[in-house]
C-alpha positions as CSV (number, residue, x, y, z in Angstrom):
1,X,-78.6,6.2,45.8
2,X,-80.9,4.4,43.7
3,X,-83.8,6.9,44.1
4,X,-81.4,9.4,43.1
5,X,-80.5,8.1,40.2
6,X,-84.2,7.4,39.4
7,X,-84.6,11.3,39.4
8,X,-81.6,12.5,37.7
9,X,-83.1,10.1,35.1
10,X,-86.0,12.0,35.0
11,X,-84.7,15.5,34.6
12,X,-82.1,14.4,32.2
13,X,-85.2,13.1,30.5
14,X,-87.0,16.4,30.5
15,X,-83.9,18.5,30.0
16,X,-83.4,16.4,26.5
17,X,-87.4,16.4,25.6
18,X,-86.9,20.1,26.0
19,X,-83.9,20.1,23.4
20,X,-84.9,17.5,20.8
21,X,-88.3,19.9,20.7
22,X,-86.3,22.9,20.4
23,X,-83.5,21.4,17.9
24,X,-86.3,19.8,16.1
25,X,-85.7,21.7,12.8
26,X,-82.2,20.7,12.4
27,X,-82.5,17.1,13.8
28,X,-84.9,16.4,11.3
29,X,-83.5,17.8,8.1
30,X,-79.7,17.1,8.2
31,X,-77.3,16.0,5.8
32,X,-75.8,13.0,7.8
33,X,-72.5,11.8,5.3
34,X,-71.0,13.6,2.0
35,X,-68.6,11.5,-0.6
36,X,-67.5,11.9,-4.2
37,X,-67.9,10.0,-6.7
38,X,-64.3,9.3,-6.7
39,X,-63.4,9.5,-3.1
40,X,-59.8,8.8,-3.3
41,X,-59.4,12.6,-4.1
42,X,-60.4,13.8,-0.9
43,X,-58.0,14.8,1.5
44,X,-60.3,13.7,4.9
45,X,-64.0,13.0,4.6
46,X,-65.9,15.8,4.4
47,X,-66.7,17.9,7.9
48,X,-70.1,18.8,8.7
49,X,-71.5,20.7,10.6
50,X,-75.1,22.8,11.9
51,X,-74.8,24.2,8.8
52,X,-72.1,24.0,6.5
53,X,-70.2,20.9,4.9
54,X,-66.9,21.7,4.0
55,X,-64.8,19.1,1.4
56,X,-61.0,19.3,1.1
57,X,-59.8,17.7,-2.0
58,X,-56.8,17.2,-3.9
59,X,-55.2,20.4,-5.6
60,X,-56.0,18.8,-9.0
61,X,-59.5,18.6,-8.6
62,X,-61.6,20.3,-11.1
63,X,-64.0,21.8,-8.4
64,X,-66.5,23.0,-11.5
65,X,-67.7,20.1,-12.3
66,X,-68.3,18.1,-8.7
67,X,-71.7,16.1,-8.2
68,X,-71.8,15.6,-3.9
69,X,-73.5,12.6,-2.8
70,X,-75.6,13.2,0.5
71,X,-77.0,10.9,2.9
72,X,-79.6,12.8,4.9
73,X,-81.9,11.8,8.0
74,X,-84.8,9.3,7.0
75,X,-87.0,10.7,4.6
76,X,-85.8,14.1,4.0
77,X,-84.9,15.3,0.5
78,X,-82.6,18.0,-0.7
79,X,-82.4,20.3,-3.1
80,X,-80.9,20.7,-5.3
81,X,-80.8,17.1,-5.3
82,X,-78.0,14.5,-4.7
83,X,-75.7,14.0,-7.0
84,X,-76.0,17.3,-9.1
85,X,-72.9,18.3,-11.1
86,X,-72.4,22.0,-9.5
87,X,-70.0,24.7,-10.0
88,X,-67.8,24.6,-6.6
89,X,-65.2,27.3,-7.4
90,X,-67.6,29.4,-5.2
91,X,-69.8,28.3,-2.3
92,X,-72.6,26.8,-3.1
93,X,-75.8,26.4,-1.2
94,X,-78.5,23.6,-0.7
95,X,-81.5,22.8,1.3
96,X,-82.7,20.1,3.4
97,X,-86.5,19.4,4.1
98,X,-87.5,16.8,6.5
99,X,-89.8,13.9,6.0
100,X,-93.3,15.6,6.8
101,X,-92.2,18.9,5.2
102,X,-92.9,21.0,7.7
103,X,-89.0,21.9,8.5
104,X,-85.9,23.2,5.8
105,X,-82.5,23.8,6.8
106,X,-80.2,25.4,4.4
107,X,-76.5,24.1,4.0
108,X,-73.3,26.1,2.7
109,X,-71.3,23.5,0.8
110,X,-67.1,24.8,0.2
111,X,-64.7,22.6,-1.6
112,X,-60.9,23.7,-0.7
113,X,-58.5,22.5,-2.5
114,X,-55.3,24.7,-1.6
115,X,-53.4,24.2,1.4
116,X,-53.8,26.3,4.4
117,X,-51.2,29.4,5.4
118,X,-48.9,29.2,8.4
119,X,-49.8,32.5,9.3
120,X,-53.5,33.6,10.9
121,X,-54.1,37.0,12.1
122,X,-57.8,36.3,13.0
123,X,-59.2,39.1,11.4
124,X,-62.2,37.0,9.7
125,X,-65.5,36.1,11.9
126,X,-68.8,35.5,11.3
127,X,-72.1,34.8,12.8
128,X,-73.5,31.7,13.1
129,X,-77.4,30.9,13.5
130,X,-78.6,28.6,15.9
131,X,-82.1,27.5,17.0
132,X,-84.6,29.8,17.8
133,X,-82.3,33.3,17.6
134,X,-78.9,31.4,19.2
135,X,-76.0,33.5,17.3
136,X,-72.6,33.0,18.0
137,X,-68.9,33.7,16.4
138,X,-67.0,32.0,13.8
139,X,-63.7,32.0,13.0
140,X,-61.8,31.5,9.2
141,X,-59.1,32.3,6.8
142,X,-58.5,33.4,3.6
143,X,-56.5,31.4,1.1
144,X,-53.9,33.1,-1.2
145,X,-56.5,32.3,-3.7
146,X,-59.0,34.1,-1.9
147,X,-60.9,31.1,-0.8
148,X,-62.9,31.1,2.1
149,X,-61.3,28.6,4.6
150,X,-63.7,27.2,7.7
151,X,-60.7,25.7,9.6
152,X,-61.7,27.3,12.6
153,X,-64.2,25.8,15.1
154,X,-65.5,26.3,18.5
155,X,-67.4,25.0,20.9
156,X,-70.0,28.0,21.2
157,X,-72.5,25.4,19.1
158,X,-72.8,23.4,22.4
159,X,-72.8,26.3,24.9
160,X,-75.9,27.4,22.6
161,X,-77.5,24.1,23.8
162,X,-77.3,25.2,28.0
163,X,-79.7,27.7,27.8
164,X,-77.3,29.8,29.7
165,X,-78.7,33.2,30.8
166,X,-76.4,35.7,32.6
167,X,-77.2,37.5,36.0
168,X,-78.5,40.5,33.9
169,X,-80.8,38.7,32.1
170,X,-78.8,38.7,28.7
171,X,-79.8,35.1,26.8
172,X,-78.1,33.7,24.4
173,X,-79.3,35.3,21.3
174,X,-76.4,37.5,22.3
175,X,-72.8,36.0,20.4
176,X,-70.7,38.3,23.3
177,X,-71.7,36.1,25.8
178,X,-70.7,32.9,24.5
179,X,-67.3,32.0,25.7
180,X,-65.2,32.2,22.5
181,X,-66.1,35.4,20.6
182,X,-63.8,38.3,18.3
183,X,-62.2,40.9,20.4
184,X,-61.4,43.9,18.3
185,X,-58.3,45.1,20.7
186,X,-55.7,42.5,19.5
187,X,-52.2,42.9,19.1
188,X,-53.1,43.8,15.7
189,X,-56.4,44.4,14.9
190,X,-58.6,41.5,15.9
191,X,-57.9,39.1,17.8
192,X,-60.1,36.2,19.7
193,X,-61.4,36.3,23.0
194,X,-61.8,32.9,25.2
195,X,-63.3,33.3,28.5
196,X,-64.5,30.4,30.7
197,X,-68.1,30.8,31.6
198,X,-70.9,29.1,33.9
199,X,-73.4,26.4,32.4
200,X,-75.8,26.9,34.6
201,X,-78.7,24.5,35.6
202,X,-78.6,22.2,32.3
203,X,-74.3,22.2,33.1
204,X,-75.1,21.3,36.5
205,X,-77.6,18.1,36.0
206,X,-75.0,17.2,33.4
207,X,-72.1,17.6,35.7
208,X,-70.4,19.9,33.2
209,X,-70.7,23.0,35.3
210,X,-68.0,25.1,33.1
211,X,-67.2,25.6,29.7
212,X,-63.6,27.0,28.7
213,X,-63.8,29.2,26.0
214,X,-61.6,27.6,23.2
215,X,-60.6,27.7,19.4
216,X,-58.8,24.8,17.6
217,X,-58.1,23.3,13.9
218,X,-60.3,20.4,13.6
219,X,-64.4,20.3,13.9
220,X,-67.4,20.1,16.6
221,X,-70.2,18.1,16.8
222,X,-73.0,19.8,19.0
223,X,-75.1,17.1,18.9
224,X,-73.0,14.9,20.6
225,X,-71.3,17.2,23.0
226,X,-74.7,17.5,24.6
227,X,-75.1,13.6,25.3
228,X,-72.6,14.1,28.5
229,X,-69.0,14.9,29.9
230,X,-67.6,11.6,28.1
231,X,-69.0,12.5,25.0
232,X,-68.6,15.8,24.8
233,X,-64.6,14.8,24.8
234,X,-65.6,12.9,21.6
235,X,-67.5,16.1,20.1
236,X,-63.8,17.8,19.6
237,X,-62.3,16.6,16.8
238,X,-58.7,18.2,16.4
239,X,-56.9,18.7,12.9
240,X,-56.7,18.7,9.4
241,X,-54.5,17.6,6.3
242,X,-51.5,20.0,5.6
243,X,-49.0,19.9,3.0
244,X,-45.4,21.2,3.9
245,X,-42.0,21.5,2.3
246,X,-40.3,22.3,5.1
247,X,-40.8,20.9,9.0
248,X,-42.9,23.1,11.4
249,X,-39.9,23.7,13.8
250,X,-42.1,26.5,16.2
251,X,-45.5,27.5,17.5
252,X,-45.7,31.8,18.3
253,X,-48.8,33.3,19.3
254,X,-49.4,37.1,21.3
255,X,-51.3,36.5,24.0
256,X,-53.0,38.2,27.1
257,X,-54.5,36.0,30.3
258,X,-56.0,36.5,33.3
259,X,-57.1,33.6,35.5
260,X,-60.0,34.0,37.5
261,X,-60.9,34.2,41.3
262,X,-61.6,30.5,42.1
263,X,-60.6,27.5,40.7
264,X,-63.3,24.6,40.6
265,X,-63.7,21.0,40.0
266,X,-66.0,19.2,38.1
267,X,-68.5,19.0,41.1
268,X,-67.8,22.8,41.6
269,X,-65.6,22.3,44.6
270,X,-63.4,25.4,44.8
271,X,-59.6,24.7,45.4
272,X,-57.5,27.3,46.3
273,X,-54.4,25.7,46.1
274,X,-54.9,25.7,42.3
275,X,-54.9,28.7,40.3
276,X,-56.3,28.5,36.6
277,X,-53.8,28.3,33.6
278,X,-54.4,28.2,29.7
279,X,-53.1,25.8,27.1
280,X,-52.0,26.4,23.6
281,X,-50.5,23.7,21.7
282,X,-49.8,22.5,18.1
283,X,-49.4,18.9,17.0
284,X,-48.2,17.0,14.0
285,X,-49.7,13.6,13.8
286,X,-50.3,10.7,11.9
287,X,-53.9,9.8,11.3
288,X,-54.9,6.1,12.4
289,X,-57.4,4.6,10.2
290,X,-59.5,7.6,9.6
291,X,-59.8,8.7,13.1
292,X,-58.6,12.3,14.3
293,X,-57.3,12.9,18.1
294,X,-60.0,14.2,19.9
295,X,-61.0,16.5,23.5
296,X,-59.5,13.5,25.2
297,X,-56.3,13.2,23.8
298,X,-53.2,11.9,25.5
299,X,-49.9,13.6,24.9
300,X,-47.8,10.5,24.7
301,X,-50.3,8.9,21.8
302,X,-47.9,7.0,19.8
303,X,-49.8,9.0,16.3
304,X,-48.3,12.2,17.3
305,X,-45.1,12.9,15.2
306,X,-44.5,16.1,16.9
307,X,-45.7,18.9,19.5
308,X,-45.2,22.4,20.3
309,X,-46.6,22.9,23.6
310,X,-46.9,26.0,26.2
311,X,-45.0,24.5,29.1
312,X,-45.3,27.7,31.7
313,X,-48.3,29.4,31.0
314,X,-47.9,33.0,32.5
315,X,-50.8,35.1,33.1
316,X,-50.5,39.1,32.0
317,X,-52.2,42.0,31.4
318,X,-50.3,43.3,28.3
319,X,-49.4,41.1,25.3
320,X,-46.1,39.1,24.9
321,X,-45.4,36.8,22.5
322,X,-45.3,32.9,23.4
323,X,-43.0,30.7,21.2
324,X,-43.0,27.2,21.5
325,X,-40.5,25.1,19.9
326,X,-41.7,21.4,18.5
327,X,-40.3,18.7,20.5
328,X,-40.4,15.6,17.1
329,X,-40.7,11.8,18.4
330,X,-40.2,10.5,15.1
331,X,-39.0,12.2,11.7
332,X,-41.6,13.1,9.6
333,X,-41.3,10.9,6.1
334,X,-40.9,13.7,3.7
335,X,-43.2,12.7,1.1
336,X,-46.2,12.1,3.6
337,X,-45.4,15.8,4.5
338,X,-45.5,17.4,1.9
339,X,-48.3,15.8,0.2
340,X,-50.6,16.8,3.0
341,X,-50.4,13.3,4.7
342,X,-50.6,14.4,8.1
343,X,-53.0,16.2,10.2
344,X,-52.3,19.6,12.1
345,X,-53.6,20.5,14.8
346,X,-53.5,23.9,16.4
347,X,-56.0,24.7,20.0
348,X,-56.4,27.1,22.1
349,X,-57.9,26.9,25.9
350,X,-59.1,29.5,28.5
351,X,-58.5,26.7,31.3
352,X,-56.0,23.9,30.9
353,X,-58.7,21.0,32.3
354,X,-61.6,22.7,30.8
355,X,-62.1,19.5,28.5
356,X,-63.0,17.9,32.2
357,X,-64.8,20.6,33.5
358,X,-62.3,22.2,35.9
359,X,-61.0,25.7,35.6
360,X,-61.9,28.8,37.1
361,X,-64.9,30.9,36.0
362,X,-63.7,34.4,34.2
363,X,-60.3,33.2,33.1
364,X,-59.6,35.1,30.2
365,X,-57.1,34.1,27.3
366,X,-57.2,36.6,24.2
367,X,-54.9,35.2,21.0
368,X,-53.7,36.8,17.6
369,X,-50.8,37.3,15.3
370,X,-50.3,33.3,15.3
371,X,-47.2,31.5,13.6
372,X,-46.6,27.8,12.6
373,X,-43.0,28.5,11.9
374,X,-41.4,26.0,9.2
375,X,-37.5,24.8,8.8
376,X,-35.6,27.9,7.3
377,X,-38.3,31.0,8.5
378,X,-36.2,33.8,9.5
């Protein structure tokens, strides 16, 4: 047991030398923490991520005259610099060079101030760059005001990090193989695709053989999901601030899912008593000191106000809508509603224990025309 351990030591060792080379660029030049000058009129601290940093403030924010202060890894420098009065009723850009120069990274900075519709019809995506050619999908809405809002997030960023390369030979560089992508047969247009895929060796030595292809309200933090399985739970933040007048009172998605063949446990034992099911949910809760419910959540977490969850996920080949009443544990305090007090989360799963690594390679959950349906909707 002990030599063992002595060589998965050594190949965990080798497996991160080769990342920390690869991710150098980023790990060297990255903004770390963003505040305001005034902080008290942000609605969360600011969420960063590979490449973006995205600051929800307080509707009465004049957004044309904010000066961002960044804290970046030891010795780089950014341009243009900390604390520069900027115009943010449009995206602005800035970039990070690390200490010996050689490396710059370049950061989208949003500042949203409106509050997020109920309604998302997933008809926005992007790409995202990764580290040497890595491109994946991202998801996000549209204000009424036309404002760009990165709500959306994924775990592609740490799939990018396996080095996964399909039978064919296809590598990552490809975003359709990653195991959230856009999928342009929805019930409407676009929807979003979520497949559970193989990690291959690196998911192996790391005893995270599977990764369940997923979409959520909230952030992820690549950087730590690739430290191992406990951590990876931590690198899923779910939820942000929303304001409502009115309590959210249902949950309706169209969906489509297809398990696959055989379901597996974390050490890629396959079961077949167990056949693969997905999970959509969407909570109300009460934020505890800063911190947001994360990939390990409990259900009966004394923060959440109030849940809509899927409670006999169905597979099927043609779409049918899902709607999912909240069941409340406490009455929302009005006030704390409707000024955006609590956090929202929404999340979608290709396999219901994909956060641990089980599920069934190839199950397939494709979303769109989703609802958070509020106290008097017709």
């Amino acid at each position: 047991m002990k030599f063992k351990s002595i060589i998965t030591g050594v190949f965990l060792c080798l497996g991160f030398s080769a990342c920390i080379q690869e991710e150098a660029p980023n790990a060297e030049a990255d903004i770390v923490s963003c505040t305001l000058s005034d902080p008290s009129v942000l609605k969360m601290p600011p969420i960063i991520t590979n490449n973006t940093v995205i600051i929800m403030a307080n509707s009465t924010t004049d957004i044309k005259t904010l000066a961002p202060l960044f804290k970046l890894t030891e010795g780089a420098t950014i341009n243009p610099p900390s604390a520069t009065e900027r115009d943010f009723s449009t995206v602005q850009k800035y970039v990070v060079t690390s200490q010996d120069g050689l490396w710059k990274k370049e950061y989208k900075v949003f500042v949203d101030t409106t509050n997020v519709k109920t309604e998302f019809n997933f008809e926005h995506w992007e790409i995202i760059e990764g580290a040497r050619g890595k491109q994946w999908h991202g998801f996000y809405e549209i204000s009424n005001t036309g404002q760009k809002q990165s709500i959306w997030a994924t775990a592609n960023a740490g799939y990018a990090l396996t080095g996964y390369v399909t039978e064919s030979g296809e590598k990552l560089t490809n975003p359709l193989i990653y195991p959230t992508t856009s999928y342009e047969m929805g019930y409407q247009g676009k929807g979003v695709r979520l497949e559970t895929k193989p990690t291959g060796a690196f998911g192996d030595m790391m005893n995270m053989p599977l990764a369940a292809g997923n979409l959520f309200i909230g952030s992820f933090n690549a950087s730590v999901a690739g430290m191992g399985p406990e951590q990876a739970l931590k690198a899923t933040q779910f939820g942000i601030p929303m304001a409502f007048n009115r309590h959210p009172i249902a949950f309706e998605v169209w969906y489509k899912y297809t398990p696959g063949a055989n379901y597996q446990d974390e050490n890629k034992n396959i079961i077949n008593s167990v056949t693969d099911v997905f999970d959509i949910y969407a909570i109300l809760y009460e934020s505890k000191d800063g911190k947001r419910l994360d990939g390990s959540i409990q259900f009966d977490d004394d923060c959440i106000i109030g849940i809509a969850r899927v409670k006999d996920p169905e597979a099927t080949r043609e779409y049918k809508k899902l709607y999912m009443p909240f069941e409340y544990r406490r009455e929302p305090d009005q006030k704390k509603l409707s000024q955006g007090e609590y956090y929202t989360a929404i999340v979608f799963s290709s396999s219901r224990d994909g956060a641990y690594f089980k599920g069934a390679i190839g199950s397939t959950l494709i979303i769109d025309e989703a609802k958070l349906i509020l106290e008097g909707d017709k």
